[in-house]
C-alpha positions as a printed Julia matrix, in Angstrom:
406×3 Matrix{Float64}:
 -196.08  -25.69  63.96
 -198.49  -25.36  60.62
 -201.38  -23.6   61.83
 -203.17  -26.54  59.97
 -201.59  -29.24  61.97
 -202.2   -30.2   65.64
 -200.98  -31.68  68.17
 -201.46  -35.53  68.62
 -200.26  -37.99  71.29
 -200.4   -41.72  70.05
 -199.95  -44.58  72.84
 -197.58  -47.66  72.02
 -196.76  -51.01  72.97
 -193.08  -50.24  74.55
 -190.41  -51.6   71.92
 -192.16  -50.53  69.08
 -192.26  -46.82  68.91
 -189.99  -46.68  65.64
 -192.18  -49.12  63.89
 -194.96  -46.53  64.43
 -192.66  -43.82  63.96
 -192.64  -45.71  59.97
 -196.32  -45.43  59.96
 -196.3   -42.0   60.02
 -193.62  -41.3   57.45
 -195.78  -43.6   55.12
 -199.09  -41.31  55.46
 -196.79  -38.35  54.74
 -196.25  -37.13  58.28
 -192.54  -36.07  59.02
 -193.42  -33.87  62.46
 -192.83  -36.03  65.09
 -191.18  -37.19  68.31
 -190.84  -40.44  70.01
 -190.5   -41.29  73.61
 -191.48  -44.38  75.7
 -194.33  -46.04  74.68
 -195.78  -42.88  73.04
 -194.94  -40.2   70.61
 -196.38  -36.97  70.0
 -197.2   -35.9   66.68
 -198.26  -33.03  64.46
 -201.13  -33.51  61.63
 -204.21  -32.45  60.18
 -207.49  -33.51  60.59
 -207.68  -35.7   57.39
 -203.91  -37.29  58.64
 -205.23  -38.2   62.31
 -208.21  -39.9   60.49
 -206.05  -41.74  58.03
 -203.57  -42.5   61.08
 -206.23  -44.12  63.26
 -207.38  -46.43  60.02
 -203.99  -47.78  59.16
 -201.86  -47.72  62.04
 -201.21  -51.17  62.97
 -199.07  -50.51  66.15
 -200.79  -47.31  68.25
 -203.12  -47.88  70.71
 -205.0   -44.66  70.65
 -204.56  -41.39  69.31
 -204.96  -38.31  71.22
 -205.58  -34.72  70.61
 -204.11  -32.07  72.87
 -205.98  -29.23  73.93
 -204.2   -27.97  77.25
 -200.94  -28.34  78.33
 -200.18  -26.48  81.28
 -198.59  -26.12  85.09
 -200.3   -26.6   88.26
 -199.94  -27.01  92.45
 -203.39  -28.35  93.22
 -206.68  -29.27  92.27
 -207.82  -26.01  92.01
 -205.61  -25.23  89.63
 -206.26  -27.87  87.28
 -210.08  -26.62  87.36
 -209.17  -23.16  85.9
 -207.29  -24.9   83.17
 -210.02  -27.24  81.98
 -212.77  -24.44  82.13
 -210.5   -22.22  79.76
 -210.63  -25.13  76.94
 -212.63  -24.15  74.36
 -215.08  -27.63  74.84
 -217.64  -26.4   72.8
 -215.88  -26.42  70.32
 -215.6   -30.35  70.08
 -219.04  -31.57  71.45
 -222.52  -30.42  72.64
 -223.76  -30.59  75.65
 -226.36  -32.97  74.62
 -223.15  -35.67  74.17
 -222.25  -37.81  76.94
 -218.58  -37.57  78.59
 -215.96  -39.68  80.54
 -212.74  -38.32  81.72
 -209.65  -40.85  82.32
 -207.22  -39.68  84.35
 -203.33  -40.98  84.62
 -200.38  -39.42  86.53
 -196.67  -39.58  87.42
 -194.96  -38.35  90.34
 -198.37  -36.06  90.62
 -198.35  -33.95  94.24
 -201.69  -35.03  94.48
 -203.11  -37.07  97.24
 -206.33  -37.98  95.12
 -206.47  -38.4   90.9
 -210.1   -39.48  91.75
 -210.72  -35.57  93.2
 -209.08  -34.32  90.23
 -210.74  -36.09  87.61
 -213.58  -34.63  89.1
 -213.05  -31.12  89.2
 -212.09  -31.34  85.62
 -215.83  -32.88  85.27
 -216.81  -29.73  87.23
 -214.87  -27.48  84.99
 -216.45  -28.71  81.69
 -219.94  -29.03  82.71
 -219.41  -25.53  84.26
 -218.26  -23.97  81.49
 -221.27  -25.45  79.16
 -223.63  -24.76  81.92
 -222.32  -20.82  82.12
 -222.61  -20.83  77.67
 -225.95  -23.02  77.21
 -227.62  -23.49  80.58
 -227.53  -27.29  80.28
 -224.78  -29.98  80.9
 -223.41  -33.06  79.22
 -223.97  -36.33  81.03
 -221.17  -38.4   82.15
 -221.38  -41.89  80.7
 -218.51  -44.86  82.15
 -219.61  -47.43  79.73
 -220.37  -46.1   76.6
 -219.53  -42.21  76.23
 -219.89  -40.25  73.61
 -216.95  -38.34  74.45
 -213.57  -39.56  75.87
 -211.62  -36.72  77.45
 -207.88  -38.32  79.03
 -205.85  -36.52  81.62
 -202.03  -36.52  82.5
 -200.39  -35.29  85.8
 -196.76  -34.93  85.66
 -195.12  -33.82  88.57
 -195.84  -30.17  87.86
 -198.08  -30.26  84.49
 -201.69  -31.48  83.74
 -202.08  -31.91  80.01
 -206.07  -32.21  79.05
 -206.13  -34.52  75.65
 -209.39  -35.29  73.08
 -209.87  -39.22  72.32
 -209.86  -39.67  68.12
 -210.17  -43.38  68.79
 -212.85  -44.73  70.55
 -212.45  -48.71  71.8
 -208.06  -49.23  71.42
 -207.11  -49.85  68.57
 -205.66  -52.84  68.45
 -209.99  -54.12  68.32
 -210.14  -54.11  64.49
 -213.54  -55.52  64.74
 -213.53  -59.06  63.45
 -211.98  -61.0   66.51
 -215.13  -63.1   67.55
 -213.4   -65.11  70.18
 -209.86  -64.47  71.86
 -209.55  -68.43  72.79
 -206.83  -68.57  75.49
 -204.78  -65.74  76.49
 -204.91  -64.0   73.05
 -202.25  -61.51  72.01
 -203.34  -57.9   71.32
 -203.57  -57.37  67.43
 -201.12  -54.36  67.33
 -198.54  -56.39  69.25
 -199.01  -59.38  66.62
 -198.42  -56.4   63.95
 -195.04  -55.56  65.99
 -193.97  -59.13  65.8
 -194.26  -58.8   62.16
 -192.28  -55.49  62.13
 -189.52  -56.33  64.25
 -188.82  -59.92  62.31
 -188.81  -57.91  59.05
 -191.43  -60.2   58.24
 -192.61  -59.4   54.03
 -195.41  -60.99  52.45
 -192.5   -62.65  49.72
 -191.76  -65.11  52.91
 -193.78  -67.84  53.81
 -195.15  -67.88  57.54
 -196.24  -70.7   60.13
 -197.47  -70.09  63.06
 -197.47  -73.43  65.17
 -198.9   -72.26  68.28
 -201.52  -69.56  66.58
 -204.44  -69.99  68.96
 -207.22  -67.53  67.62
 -204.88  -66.83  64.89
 -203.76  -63.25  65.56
 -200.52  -63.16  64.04
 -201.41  -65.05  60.88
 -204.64  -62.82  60.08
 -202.53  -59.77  60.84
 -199.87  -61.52  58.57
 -202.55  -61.73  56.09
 -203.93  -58.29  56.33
 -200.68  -56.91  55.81
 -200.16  -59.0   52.9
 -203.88  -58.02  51.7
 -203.45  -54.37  51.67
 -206.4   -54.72  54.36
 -206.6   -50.92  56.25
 -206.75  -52.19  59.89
 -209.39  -50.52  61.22
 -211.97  -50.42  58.17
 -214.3   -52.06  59.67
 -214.77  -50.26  62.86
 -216.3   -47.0   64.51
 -213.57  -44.29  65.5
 -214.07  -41.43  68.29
 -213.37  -38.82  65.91
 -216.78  -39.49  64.24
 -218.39  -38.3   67.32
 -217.08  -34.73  67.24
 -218.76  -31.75  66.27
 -216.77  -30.69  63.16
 -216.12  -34.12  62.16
 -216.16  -34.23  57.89
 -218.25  -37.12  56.96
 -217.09  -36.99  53.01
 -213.23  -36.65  53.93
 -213.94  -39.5   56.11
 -216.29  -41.82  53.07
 -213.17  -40.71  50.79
 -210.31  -42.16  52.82
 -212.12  -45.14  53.51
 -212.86  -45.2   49.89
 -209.27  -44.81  48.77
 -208.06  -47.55  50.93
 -210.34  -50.06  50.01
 -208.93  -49.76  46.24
 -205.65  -51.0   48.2
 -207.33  -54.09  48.86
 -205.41  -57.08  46.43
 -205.85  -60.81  46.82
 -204.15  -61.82  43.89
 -200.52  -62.13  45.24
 -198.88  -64.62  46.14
 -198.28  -65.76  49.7
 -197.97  -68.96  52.15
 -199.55  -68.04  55.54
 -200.17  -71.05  58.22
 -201.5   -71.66  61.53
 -202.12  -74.6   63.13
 -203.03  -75.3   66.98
 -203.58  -78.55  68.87
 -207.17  -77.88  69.65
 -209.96  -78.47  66.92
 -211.96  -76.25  68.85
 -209.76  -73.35  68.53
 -208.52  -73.6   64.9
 -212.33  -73.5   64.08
 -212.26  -70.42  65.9
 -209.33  -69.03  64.29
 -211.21  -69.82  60.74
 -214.05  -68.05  61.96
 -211.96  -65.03  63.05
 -209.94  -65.11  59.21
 -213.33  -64.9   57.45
 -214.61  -61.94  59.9
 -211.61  -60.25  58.73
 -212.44  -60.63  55.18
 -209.82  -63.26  54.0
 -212.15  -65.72  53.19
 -210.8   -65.68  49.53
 -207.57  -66.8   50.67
 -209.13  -69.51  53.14
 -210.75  -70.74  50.14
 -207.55  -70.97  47.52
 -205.59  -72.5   50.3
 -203.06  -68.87  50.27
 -204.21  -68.89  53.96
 -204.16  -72.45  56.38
 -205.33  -73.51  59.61
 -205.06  -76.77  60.53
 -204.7   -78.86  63.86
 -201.6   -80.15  64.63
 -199.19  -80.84  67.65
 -196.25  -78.76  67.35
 -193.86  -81.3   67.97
 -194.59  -83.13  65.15
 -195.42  -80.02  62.73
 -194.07  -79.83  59.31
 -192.65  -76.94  57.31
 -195.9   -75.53  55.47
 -194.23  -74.24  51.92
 -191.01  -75.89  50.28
 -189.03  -72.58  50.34
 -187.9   -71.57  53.69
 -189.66  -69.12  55.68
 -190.13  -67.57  59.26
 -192.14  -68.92  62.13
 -193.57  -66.25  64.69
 -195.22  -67.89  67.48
 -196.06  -66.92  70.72
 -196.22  -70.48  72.79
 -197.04  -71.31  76.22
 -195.29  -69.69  78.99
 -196.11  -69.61  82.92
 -199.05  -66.88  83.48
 -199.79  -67.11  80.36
 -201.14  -71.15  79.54
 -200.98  -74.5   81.62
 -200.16  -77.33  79.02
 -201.78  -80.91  80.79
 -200.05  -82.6   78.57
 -196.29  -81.67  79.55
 -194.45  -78.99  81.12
 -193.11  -76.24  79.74
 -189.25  -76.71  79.81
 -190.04  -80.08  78.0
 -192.64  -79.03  75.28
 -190.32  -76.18  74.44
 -187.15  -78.76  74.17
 -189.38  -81.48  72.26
 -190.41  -78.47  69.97
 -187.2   -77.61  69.37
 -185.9   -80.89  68.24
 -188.7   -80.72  65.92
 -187.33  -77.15  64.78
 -183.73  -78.49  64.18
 -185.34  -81.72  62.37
 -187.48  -80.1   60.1
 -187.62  -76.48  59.28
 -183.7   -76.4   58.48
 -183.11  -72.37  56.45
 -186.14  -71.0   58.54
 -185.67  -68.34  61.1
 -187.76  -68.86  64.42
 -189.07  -65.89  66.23
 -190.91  -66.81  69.89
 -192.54  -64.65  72.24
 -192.25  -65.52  76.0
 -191.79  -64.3   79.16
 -189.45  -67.26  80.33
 -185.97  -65.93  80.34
 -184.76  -69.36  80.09
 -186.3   -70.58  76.73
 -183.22  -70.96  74.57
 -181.09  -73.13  77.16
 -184.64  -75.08  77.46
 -184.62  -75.64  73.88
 -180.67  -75.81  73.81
 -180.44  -73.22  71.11
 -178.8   -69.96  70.78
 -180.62  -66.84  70.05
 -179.47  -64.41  67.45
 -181.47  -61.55  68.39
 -183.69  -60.72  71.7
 -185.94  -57.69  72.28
 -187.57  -56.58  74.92
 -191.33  -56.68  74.97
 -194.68  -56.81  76.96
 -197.68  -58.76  76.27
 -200.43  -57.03  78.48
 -198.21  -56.7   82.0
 -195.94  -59.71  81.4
 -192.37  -58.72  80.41
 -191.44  -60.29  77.73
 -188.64  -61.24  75.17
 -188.65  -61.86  71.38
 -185.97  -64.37  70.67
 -185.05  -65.38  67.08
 -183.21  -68.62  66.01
 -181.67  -69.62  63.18
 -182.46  -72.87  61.67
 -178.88  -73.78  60.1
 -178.12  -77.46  58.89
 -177.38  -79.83  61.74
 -175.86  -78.24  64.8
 -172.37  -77.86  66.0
 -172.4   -81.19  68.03
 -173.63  -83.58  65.61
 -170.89  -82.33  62.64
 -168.64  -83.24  65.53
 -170.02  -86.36  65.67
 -169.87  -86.93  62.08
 -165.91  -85.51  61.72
 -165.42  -88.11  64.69
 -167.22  -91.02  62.3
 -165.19  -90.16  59.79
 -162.0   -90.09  60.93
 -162.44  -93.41  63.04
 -163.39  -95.01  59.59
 -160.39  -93.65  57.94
 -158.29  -95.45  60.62
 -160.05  -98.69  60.62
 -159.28  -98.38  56.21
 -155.73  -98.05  56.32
């Protein structure tokens, strides 16, 4: 590897590692390799920063510092007091170490994420005669651990909070989807700003805003903190200049149709509230971005060219509709869908299995997803004129007429 680059782990909503993998390519980084739900990367410093501001799709970004083998807990000491920690933060920081594992020997990852505490405040102790603090709430420092079966890999948090918190979601409303899974709805329906969008179930409006940010040229996370900021070598003006270069991206003069509209008042107020903390108030205010309340079996098509719905209705776990149940919403909804929105493409998000026969239509596409720790699938319909039965019908009509003429 470059002696300039490093090595960085970024964490993934499963399913949409390529989508990332796209990311990358597009800030100029062509080192990489995917696995599940991750994919390790090599970059510089000014790369990982411009990484964590536009990446719609990673949930944190990681920097490796160790990688190496071990048999017990002792071993896992000596190989966090040989890291170099000084080199990152002071001991005047505060720290908190997250440990994960699979297939570890270990009979305790609570032990070991303690002698790795040991280790660090050890090794500063030894070098400065004083100790950071450990902090679970609100750390300066985030330090994350891996057991495999026979390695421990010690990684450096360039994050912070996850970030799929891009710091203008004021309330979640009910069982809100995670803002770099709304972005990987987007990717995997293709979804370009061109296409009109409707979301009929959009709740506190996740995948409209994201929609919208896209469409925007909005960096994701330009209006949050980041981890990295907190390290010792950290370049402020690198860090004022990419921020400053994206925010000439920033272009509300296109054209686009973006929609959302939820039953509740209450909660398209909310989703309003949620556009304008993410800066799209000029778009509320032309009418290029919509919320409205409005029962999904009776919505309308919200442009006169055709366009995509992404949605992610109500599923069991998930939301308790009073007014019907499930099965029937979705098949109501769907007769709306055939009714009205003929030359649109549908994408839903559920984790019912059963949603197409309940809304007696045939997918084109499914993909396998999770929302949180629900599996999930991503169906897509096509809205074609009529359906097979009623053109049946109609040849039937027809030809029963023709008799009756001659």
């Amino acid at each position: 590897m470059n002696p300039e680059l490093k090595p960085f782990y970024a964490v993934l909503p499963y399913g949409l590692e390529e989508l990332f993998a796209k990311e990358l390519v597009n800030l100029g980084i062509d080192k990489y390799r995917l696995e599940k739900s991750g994919c390790s990367f090599g970059a510089t410093f000014n790369q990982m920063m411009k990484v964590n501001l536009w990446s719609r799709i990673a949930s944190r970004i990681l920097l490796k510092l160790a990688e190496d083998a071990y048999r017990t807990e002792k071993d896992i000491y000596e190989v966090a007091f040989k890291v170099k920690w000084e080199d990152w933060f002071t001991a005047d920081q505060s720290i908190k170490i997250s440990v994960t594992s699979h297939r570890s020997p270990l009979k305790s990852i609570n032990f070991a994420a303690l002698r790795i505490k040991d280790a660090i405040c050890d090794r500063f102790r030894d070098k400065f005669g004083q100790r950071p603090d450990v902090e679970k709430h609100h750390p300066d420092i985030q330090i994350f651990v891996h057991l495999t079966e026979k390695k421990v890999l010690l990684y450096l948090d360039t994050s912070g909070e996850a970030l799929f918190k891009r710091g203008w979601r004021e309330d979640k409303g009910e069982a809100p989807l995670k803002e770099n899974l709304a972005a990987g709805l987007l990717g995997l329906a293709e979804w370009k700003p061109e296409v009109p969008l409707y979301d009929p179930f959009c709740g506190s409006g996740t995948i409209v805003i994201e929609a919208s940010c896209i469409a925007a040229g909005i960096a994701p996370g330009i209006n949050r903190k980041f981890g990295f900021e907190k390290f010792k070598n950290f370049d402020a003006q690198a860090w004022a200049s990419i921020k400053q270069e994206a925010r000439k991206k920033l272009d509300f003069n296109i054209d686009v149709s973006l929609a959302g509209s939820d039953i509740s008042t209450l909660v398209v107020e909310k989703a309003k509230k949620n556009a304008e903390l993410a800066g799209l108030k000029p778009w509320l205010e032309s009418g290029k971005l919509k919320f409205f309340a409005c029962d999904a079996r009776t919505c309308q098509p919200t442009s006169s060219l055709p366009g995509m719905v992404i949605a992610n209705p109500p599923y069991g776990g998930q939301s308790n509709p009073k007014s019907a149940s499930v099965p029937s919403l979705m098949k109501d909804i769907a007769d709306n869908f055939k009714k009205h929105f003929t030359g649109w493409t549908i994408w839903l998000l559920t984790s019912d299995r059963e949603l197409p026969r309940q809304m007696r239509l045939s997918e084109s596409k499914k993909i396998v997803l999770f929302n949180g720790p629900l599996e999930c699938r991503f169906f897509k319909f096509e809205m074609v004129a009529g359906s097979h039965r009623r053109i049946k019908v109609t040849q039937s009509q027809s030809q029963s007429q023709g008799n009756e003429h001659s």
